[in-house]
Phi, psi and omega in degrees: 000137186234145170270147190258018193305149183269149202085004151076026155320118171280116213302120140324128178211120202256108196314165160244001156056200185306120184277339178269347183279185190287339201294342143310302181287346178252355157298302182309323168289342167268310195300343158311316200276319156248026170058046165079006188209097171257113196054205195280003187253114212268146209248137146265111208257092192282151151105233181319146167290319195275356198246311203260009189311347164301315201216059186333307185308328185248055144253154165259122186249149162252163186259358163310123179285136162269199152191098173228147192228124187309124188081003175216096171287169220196119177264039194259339185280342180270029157253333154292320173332309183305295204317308181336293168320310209280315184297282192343275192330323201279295164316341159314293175310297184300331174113352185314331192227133211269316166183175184264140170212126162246175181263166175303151164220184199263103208276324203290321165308295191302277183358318188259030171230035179055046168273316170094013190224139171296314215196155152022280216262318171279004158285298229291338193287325193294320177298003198211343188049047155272119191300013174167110207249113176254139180247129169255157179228096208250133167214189194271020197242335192212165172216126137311158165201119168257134165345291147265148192248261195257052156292134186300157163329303174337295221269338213291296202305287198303009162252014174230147184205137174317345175273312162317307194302306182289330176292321191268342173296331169316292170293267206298021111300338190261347168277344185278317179276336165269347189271282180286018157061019186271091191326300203220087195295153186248140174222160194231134191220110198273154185269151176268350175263120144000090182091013190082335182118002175082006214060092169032031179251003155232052166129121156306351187269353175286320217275333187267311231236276183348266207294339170283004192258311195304320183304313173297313192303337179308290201314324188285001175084037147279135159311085197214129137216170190158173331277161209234156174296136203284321180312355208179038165279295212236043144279154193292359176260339178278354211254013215225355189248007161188148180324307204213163157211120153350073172234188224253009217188125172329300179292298148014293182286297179283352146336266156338264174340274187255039139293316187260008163189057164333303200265340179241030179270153196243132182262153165214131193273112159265127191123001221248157163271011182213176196258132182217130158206183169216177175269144172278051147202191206280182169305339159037078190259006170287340228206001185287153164061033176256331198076022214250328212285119172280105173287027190272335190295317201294326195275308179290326177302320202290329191279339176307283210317302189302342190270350198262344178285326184275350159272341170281310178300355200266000000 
């Protein structure tokens, strides 16, 4: 596929996610929403014929069939889903296409239908051979990284080392200058103990494992502090001191984020060779085929993808 877009302008191309969930109807509702076009990039629809038939002229169709009813997935639909994913990406790859944006899908359906993946972001690293794939949680008041996504409390301390630390703080300085166009990106790397820890007197681990991952990154000539409390992060005058911010822990991170853009927040996948993002939330199968399904996340993804696609071309 070449885009006929004028200027040879590269296409956006937006998955169809869960064929029974809200993610058909708030893709179709964004590409309404931007008349097919965002900026110089022409909007695409990757999957089924029959889910996207309204709006025959922009699919990409997969040959997987579906057969889907709202509010009730069916794991007979998840080789298209796949399919879906896989035409994007491949377009993507190939240079054909400016970025990716999918809708959610139903991890637990593909799962039981030998997809083999937690999620998304570790198909898409797998699909792409990227050596290390990060999830942000991004609006335009905030932009997150947690660290651990869906790990228990439990799990959490032992699942952080001064190397996790230092990796992701890595990629996510360097996508904040290449995606997001930040010269000299700022990063907050929040602690994991009530106060950082206190001087190791509520947890050793800001003072052993944290601030020694922050000092390398300093060294490597980053803009990084931390760690810092988390309690007195993300109010709006600390928010204003620093780009993206670290944390340590699933909740940590997303708390905050939607609390202040519930409705406009965006995830977004760093590390990758191709621009990826979705909108920030589930399949939401209580609310499919009612028209009840909100599009500003979806609306807000696709406009993140297109501007990270045009920081990256410049």
């Amino acid at each position: 596929m070449r885009s006929s877009a004028k200027g040879g302008e590269q296409p956006i191309l937006i998955t169809m996610g869960e064929p029974s969930g809200v993610g058909p109807e708030v893709a179709l509702a964004a590409f309404d929403h931007f008349k097919g076009q965002v900026g110089s990039h022409p909007l695409k629809l990757v999957g089924d014929a029959k889910i996207f038939a309204s709006h025959e002229d922009a699919l990409i169709p997969v040959a997987a069939s579906i057969l889907a009813t709202p509010g009730h997935p069916d794991v007979r639909n998840a080789p298209a889903v796949i399919e879906a994913i896989q035409v994007a990406v491949s377009l993507c790859v190939k240079g054909e296409a400016a970025a990716l944006v999918t809708a959610p899908i139903q991890k637990a359906v593909l799962n039981e239908g030998g997809f083999g993946f937690p999620g998304h972001t570790e198909f898409l690293a797998h699909l792409t051979g990227a050596r290390k794939a990060v999830m942000m949680l991004a609006s335009e008041k905030l932009r997150v990284v947690p660290l651990t996504i869906h790990s228990a409390i439990a799990d959490v301390p032992k699942a952080i080392s001064k190397q996790a630390v230092f990796d992701t703080g890595e990629i996510v300085l360097t996508a904040l200058r290449r995606d997001f166009g930040i010269l000299n990106p700022r990063l907050a790397v929040a602690g994991l103990n009530p106060h950082a820890g206190e001087h190791g007197m509520l947890g050793d681990e800001d003072e052993a494992v944290i601030a020694p991952a922050v000092a390398a990154l300093k060294a490597r000539g980053f803009h990084v502090t931390g760690p810092l409390s988390a309690d007195t992060l993300f109010h709006e005058e600390a928010r204003k001191g620093y780009d993206a911010a670290l944390c340590m822990y699933h909740d940590q991170a997303l708390i905050p984020i939607k609390t202040l853009s519930f409705w406009d927040g965006v995830n977004v996948t760093l590390g990758l060779p191709i621009v990826r993002t979705s909108p920030d939330h589930g399949t939401a199968l209580d609310i499919a085929g009612q028209g009840k399904a909100d599009p500003r996340s979806m609306i807000a993804a696709i406009r993140m993808a297109a501007d990270m696609a045009d920081a990256r071309s410049r």
